[in-house]
Backbone as XML, in Angstrom:
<?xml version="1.0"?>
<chain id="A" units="angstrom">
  <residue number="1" name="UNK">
    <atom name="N" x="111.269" y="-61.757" z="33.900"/>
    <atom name="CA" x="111.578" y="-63.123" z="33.609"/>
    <atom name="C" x="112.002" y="-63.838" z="34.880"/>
  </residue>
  <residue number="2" name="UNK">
    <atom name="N" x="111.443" y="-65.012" z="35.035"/>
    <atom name="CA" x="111.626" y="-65.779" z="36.242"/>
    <atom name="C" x="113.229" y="-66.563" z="36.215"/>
  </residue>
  <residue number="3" name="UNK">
    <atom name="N" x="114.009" y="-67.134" z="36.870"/>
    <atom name="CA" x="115.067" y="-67.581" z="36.701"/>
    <atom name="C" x="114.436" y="-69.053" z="37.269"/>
  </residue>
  <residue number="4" name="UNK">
    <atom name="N" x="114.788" y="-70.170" z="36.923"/>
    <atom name="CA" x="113.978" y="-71.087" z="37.374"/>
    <atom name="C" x="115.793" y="-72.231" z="37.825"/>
  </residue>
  <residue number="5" name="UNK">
    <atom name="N" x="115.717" y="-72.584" z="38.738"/>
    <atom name="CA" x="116.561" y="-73.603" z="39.300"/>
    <atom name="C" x="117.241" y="-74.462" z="38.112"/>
  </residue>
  <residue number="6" name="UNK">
    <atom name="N" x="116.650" y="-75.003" z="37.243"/>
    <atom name="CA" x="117.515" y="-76.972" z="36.859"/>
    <atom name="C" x="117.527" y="-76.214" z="35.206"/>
  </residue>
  <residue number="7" name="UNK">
    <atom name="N" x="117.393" y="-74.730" z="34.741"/>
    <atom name="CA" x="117.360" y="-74.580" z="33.450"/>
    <atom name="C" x="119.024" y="-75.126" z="33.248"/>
  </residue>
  <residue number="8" name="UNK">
    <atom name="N" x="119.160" y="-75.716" z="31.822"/>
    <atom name="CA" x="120.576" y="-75.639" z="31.797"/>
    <atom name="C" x="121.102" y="-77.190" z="32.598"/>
  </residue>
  <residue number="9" name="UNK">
    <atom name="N" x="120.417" y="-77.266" z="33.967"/>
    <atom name="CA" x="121.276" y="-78.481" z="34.168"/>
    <atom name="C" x="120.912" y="-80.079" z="33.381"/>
  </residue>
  <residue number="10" name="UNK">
    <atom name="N" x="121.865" y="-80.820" z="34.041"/>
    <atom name="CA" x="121.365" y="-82.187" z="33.842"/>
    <atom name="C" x="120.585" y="-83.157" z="34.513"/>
  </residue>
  <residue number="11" name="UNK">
    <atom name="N" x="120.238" y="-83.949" z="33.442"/>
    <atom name="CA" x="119.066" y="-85.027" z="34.588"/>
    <atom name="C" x="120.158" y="-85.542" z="35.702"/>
  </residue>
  <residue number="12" name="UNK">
    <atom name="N" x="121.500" y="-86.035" z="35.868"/>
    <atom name="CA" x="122.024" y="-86.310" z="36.376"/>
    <atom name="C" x="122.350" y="-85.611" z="37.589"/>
  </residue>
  <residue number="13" name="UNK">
    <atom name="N" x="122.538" y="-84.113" z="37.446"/>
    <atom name="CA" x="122.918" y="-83.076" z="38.627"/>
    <atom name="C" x="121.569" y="-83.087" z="39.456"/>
  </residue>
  <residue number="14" name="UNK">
    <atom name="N" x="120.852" y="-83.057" z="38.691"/>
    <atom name="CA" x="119.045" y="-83.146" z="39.179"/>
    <atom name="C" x="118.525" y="-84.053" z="40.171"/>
  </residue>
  <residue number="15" name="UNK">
    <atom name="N" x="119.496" y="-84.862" z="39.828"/>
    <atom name="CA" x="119.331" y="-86.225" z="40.639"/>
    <atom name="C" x="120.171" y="-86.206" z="41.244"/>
  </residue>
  <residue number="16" name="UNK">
    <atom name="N" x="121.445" y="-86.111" z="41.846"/>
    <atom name="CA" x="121.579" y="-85.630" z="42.780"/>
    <atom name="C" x="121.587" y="-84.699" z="43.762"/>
  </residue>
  <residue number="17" name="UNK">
    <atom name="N" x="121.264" y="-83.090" z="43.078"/>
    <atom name="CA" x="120.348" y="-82.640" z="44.688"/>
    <atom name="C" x="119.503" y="-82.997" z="45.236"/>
  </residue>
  <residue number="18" name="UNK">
    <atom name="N" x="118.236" y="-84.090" z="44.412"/>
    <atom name="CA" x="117.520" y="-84.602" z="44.781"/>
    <atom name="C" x="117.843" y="-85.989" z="45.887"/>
  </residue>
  <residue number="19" name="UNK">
    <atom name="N" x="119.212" y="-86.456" z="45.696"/>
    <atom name="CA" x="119.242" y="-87.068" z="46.888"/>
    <atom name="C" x="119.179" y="-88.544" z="46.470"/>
  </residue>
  <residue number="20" name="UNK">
    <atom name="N" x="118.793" y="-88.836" z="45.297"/>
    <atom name="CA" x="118.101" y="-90.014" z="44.401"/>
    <atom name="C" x="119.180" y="-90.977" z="43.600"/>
  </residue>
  <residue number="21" name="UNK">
    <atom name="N" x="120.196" y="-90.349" z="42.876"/>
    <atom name="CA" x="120.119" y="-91.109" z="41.586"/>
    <atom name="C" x="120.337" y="-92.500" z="42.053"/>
  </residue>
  <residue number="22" name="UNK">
    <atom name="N" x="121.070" y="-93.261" z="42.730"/>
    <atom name="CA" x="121.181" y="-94.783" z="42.999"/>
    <atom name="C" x="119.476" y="-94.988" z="42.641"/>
  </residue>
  <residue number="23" name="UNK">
    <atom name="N" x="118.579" y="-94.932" z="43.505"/>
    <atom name="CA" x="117.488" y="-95.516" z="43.440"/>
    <atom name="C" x="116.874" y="-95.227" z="42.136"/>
  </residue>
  <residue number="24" name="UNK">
    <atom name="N" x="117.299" y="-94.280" z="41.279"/>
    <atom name="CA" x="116.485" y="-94.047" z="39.770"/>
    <atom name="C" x="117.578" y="-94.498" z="39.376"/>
  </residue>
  <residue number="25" name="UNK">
    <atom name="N" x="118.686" y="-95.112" z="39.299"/>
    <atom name="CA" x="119.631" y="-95.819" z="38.885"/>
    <atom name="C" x="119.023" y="-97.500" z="38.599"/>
  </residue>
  <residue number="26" name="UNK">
    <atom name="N" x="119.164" y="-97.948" z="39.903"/>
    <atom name="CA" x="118.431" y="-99.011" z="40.683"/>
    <atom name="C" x="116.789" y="-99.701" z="39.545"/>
  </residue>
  <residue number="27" name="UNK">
    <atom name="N" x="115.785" y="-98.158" z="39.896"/>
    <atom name="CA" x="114.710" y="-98.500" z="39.270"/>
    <atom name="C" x="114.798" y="-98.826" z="38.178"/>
  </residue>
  <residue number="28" name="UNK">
    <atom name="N" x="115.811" y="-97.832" z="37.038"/>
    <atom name="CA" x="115.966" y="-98.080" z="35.339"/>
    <atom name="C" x="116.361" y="-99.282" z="35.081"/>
  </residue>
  <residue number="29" name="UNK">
    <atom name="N" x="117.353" y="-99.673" z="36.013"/>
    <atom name="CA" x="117.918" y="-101.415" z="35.606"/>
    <atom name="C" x="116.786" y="-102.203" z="35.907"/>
  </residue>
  <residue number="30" name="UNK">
    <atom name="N" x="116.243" y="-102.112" z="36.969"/>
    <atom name="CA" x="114.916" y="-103.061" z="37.340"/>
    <atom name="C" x="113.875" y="-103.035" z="35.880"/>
  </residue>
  <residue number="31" name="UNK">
    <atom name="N" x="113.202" y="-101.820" z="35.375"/>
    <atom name="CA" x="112.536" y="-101.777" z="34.805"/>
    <atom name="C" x="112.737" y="-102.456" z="33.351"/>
  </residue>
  <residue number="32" name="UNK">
    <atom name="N" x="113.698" y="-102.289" z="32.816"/>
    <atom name="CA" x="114.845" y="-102.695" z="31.776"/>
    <atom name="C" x="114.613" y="-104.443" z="31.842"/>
  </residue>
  <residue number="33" name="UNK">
    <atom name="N" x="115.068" y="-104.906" z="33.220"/>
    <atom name="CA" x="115.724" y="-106.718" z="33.064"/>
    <atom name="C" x="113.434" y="-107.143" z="33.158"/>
  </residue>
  <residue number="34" name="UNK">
    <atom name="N" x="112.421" y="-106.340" z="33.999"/>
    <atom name="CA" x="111.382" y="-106.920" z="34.016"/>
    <atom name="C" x="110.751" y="-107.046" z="32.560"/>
  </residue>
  <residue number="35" name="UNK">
    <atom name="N" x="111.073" y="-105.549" z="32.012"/>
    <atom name="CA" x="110.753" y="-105.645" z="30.289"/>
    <atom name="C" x="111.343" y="-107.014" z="29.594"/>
  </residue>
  <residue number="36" name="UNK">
    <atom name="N" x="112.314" y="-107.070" z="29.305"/>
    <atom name="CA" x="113.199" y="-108.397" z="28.811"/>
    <atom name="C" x="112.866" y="-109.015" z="29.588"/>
  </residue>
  <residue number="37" name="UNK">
    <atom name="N" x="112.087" y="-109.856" z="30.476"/>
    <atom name="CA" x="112.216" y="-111.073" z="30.630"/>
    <atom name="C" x="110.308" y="-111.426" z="30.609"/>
  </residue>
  <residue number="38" name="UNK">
    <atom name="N" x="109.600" y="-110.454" z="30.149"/>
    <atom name="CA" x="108.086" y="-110.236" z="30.292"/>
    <atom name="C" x="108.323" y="-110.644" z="28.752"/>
  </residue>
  <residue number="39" name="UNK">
    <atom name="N" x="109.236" y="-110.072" z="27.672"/>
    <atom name="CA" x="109.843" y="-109.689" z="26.548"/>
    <atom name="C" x="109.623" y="-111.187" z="26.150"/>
  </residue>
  <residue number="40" name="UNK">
    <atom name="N" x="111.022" y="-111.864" z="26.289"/>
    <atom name="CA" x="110.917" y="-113.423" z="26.562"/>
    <atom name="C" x="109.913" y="-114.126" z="26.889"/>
  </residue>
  <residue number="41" name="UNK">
    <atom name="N" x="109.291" y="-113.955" z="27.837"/>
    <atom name="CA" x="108.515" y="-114.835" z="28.041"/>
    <atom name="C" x="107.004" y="-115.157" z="27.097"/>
  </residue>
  <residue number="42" name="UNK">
    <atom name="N" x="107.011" y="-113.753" z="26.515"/>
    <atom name="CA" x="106.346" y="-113.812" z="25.662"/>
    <atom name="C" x="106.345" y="-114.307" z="24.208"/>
  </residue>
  <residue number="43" name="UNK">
    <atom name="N" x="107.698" y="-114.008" z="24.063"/>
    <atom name="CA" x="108.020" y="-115.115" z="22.183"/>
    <atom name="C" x="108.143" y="-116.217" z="22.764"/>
  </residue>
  <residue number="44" name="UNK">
    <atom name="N" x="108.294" y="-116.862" z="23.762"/>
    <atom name="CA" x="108.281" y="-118.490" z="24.317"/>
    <atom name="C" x="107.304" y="-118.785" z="24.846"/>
  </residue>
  <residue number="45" name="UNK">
    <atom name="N" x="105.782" y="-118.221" z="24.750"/>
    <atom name="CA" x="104.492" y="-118.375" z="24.984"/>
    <atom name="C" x="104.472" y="-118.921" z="26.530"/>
  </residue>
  <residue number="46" name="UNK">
    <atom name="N" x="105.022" y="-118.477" z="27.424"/>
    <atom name="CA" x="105.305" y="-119.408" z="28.898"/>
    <atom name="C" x="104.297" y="-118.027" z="29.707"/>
  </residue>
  <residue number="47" name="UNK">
    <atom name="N" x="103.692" y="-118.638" z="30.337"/>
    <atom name="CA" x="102.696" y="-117.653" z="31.160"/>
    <atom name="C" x="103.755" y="-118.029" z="32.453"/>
  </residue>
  <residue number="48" name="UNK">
    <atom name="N" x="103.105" y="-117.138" z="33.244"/>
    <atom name="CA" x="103.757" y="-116.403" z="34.558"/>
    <atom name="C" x="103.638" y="-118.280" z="36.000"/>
  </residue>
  <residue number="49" name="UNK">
    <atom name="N" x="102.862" y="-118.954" z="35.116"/>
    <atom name="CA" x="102.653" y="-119.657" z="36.150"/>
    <atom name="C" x="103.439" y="-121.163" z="35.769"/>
  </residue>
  <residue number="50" name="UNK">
    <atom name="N" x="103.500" y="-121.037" z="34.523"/>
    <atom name="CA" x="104.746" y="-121.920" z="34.098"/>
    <atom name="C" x="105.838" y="-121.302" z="34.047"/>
  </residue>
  <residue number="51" name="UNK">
    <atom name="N" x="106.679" y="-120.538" z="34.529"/>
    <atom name="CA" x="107.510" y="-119.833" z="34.569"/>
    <atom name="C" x="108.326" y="-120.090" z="35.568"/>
  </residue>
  <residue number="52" name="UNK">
    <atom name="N" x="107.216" y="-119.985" z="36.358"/>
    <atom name="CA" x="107.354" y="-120.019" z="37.800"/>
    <atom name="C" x="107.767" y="-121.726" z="38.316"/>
  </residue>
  <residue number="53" name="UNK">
    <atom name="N" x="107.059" y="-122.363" z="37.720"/>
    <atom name="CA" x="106.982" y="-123.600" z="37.863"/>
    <atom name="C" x="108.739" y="-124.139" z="37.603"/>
  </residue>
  <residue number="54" name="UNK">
    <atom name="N" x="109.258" y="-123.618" z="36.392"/>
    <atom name="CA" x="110.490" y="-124.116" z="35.520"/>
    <atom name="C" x="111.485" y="-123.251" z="36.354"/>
  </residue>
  <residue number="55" name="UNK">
    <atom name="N" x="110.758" y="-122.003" z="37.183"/>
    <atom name="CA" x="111.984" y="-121.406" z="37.796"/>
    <atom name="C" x="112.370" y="-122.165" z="38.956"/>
  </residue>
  <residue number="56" name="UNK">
    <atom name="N" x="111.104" y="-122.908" z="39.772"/>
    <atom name="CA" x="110.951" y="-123.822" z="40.947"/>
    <atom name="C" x="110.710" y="-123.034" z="42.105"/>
  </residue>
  <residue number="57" name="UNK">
    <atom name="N" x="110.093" y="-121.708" z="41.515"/>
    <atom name="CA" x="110.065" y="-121.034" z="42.757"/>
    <atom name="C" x="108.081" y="-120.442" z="43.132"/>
  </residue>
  <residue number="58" name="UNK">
    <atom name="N" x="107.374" y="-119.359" z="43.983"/>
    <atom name="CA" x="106.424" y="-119.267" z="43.809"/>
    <atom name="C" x="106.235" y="-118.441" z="42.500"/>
  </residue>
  <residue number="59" name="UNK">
    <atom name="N" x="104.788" y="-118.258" z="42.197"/>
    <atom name="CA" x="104.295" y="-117.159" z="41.390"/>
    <atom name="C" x="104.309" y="-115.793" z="41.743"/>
  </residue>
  <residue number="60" name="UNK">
    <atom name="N" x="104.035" y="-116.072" z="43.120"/>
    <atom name="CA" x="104.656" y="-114.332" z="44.080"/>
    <atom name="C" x="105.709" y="-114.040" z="43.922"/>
  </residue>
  <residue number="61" name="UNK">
    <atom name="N" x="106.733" y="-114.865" z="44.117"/>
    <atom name="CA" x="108.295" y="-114.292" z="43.492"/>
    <atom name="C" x="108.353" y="-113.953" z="42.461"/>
  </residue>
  <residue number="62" name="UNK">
    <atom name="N" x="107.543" y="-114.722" z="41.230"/>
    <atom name="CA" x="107.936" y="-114.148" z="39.858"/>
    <atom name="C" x="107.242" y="-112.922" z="39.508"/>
  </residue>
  <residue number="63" name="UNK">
    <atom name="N" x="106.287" y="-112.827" z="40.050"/>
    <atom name="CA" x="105.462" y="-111.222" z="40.340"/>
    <atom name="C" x="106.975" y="-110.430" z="40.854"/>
  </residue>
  <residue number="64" name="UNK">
    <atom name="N" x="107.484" y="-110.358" z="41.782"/>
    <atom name="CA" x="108.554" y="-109.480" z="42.233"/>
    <atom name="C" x="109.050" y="-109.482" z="41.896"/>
  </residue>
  <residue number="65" name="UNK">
    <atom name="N" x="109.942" y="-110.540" z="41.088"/>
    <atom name="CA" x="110.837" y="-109.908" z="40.130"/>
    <atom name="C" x="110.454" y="-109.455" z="38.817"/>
  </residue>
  <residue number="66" name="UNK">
    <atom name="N" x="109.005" y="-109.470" z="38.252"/>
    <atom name="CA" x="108.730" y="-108.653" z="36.999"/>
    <atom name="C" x="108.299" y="-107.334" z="37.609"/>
  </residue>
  <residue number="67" name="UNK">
    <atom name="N" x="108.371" y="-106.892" z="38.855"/>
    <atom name="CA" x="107.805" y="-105.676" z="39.223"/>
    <atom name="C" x="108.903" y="-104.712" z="39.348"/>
  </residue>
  <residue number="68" name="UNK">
    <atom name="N" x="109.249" y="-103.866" z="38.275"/>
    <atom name="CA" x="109.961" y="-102.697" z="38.342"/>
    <atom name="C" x="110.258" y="-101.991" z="39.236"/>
  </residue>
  <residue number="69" name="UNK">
    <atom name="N" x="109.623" y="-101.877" z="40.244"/>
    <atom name="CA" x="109.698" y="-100.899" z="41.321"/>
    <atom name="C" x="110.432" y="-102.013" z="42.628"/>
  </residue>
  <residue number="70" name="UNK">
    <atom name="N" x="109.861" y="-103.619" z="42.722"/>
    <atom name="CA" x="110.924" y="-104.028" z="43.339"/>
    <atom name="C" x="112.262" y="-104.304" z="43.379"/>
  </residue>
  <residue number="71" name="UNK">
    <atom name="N" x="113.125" y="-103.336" z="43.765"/>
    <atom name="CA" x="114.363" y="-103.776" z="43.238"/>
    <atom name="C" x="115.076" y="-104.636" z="43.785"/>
  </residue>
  <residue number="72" name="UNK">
    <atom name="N" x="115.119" y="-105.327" z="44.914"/>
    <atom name="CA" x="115.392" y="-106.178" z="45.884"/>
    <atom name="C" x="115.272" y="-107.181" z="45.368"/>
  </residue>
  <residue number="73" name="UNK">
    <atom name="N" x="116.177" y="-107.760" z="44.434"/>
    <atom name="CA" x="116.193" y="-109.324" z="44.003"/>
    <atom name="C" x="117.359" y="-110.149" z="43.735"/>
  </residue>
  <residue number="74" name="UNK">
    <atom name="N" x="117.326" y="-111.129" z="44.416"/>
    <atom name="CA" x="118.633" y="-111.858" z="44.109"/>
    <atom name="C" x="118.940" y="-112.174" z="42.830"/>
  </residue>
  <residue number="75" name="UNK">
    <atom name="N" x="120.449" y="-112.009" z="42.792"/>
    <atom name="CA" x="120.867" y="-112.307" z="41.829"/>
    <atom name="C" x="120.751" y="-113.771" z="41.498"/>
  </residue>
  <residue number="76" name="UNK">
    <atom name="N" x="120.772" y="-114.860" z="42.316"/>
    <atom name="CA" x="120.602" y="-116.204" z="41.957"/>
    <atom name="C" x="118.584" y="-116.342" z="41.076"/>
  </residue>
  <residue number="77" name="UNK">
    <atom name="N" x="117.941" y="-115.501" z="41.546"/>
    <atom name="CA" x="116.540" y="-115.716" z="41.116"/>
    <atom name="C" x="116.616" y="-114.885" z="39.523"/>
  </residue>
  <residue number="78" name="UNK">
    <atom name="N" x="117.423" y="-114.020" z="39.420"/>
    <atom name="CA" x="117.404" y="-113.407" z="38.190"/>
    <atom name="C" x="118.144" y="-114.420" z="37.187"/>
  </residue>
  <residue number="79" name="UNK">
    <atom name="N" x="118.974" y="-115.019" z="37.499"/>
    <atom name="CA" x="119.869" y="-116.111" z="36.950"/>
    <atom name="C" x="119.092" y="-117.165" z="36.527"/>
  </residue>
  <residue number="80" name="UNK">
    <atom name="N" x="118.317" y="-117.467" z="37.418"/>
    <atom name="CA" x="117.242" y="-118.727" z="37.286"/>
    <atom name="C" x="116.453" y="-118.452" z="36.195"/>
  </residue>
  <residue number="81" name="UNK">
    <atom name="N" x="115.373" y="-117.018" z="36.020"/>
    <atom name="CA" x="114.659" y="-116.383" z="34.849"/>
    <atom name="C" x="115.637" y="-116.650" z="34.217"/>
  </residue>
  <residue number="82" name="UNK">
    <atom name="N" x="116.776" y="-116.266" z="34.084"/>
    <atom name="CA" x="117.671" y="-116.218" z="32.490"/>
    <atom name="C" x="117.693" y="-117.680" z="31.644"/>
  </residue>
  <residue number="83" name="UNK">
    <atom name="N" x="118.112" y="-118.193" z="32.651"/>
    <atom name="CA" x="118.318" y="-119.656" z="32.221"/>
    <atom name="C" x="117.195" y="-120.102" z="31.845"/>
  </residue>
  <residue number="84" name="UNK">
    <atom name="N" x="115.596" y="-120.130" z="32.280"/>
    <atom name="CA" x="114.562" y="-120.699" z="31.717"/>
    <atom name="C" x="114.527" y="-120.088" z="30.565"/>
  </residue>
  <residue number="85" name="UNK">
    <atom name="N" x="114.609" y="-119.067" z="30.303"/>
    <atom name="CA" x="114.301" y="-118.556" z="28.807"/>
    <atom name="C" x="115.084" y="-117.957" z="27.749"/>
  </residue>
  <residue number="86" name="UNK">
    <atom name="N" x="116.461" y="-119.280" z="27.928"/>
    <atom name="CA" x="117.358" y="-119.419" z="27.203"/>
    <atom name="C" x="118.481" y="-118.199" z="27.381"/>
  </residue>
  <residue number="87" name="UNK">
    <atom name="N" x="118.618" y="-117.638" z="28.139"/>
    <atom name="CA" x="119.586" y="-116.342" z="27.996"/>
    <atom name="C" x="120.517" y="-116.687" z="29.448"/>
  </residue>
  <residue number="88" name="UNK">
    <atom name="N" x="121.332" y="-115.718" z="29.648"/>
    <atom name="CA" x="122.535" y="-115.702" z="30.636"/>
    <atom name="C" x="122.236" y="-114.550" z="31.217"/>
  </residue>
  <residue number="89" name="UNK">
    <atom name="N" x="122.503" y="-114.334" z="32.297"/>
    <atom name="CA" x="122.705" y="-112.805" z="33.176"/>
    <atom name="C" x="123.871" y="-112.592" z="33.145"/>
  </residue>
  <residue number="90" name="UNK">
    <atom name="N" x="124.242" y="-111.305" z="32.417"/>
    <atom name="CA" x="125.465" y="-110.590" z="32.726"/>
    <atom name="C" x="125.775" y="-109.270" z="33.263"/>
  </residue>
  <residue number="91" name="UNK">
    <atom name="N" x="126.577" y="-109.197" z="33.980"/>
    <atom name="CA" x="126.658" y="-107.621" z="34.921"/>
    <atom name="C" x="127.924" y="-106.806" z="34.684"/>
  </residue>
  <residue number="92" name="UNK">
    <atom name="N" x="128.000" y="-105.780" z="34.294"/>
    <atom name="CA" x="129.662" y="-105.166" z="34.332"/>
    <atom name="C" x="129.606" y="-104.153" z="35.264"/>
  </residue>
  <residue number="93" name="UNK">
    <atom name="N" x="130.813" y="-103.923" z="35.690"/>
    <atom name="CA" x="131.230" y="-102.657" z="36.299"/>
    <atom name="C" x="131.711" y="-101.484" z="35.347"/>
  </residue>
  <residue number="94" name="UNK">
    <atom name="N" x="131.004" y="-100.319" z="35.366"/>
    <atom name="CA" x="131.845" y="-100.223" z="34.275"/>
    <atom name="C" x="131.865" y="-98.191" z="34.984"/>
  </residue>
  <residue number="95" name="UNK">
    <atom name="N" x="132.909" y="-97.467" z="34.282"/>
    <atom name="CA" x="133.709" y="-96.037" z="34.663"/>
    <atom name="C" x="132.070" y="-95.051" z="35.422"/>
  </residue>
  <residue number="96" name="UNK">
    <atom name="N" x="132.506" y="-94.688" z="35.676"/>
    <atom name="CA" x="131.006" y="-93.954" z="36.224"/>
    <atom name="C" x="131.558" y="-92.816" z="35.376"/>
  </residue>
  <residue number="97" name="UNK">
    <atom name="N" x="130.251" y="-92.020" z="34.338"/>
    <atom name="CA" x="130.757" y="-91.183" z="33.520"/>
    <atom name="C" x="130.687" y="-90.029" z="34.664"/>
  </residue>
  <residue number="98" name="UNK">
    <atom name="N" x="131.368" y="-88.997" z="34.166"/>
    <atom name="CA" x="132.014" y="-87.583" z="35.100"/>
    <atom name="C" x="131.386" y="-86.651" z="34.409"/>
  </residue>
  <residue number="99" name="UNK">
    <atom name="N" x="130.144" y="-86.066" z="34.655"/>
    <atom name="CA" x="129.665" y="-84.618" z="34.903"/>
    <atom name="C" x="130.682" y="-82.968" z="34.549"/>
  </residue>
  <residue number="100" name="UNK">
    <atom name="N" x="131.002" y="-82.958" z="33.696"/>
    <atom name="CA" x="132.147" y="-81.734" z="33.480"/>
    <atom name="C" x="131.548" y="-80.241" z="32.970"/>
  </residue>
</chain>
């Protein structure tokens, strides 16, 4: 029988020997706010180019911020999406759970 490394552990420990979790941290929130606001934009029938228009910004920006993998986005441009399609951005800090 082989003994294999991560039997038993967590995705969490996993991710950090890997060196990662911020950025798969990072990505899940990204992927999460592009869903909800692709989400939205869709029961408010607003295509990507009126969107863009009401956000006042380009269509390339609104591409980057629906792109999951970019995580690099201001918080004032995410604020802006919220507000066009009726919602608020909210952020908490909240306990970092502990691994025991």
């Amino acid at each position: 029988m082989s003994k294999k490394k991560h039997i038993g552990s967590t995705f969490d420990s996993f991710l950090e020997e890997e060196g990662t979790p911020e950025e798969a941290t990072e990505v899940a929130i990204k992927r999460v706010l592009a869903w909800q606001l692709e989400q939205a934009m869709k029961a408010k029938n607003l295509t990507k180019t009126e969107m863009a228009r009401r956000m006042q910004t380009s269509r390339s920006q609104l591409d980057r911020l629906l792109d999951p993998r970019q995580t690099h986005v201001k918080l004032h441009t995410m604020q802006r999406a919220a507000t066009v399609i009726g919602k608020r951005l909210q952020i908490d800090l909240v306990d970092e759970m502990v691994s025991g």
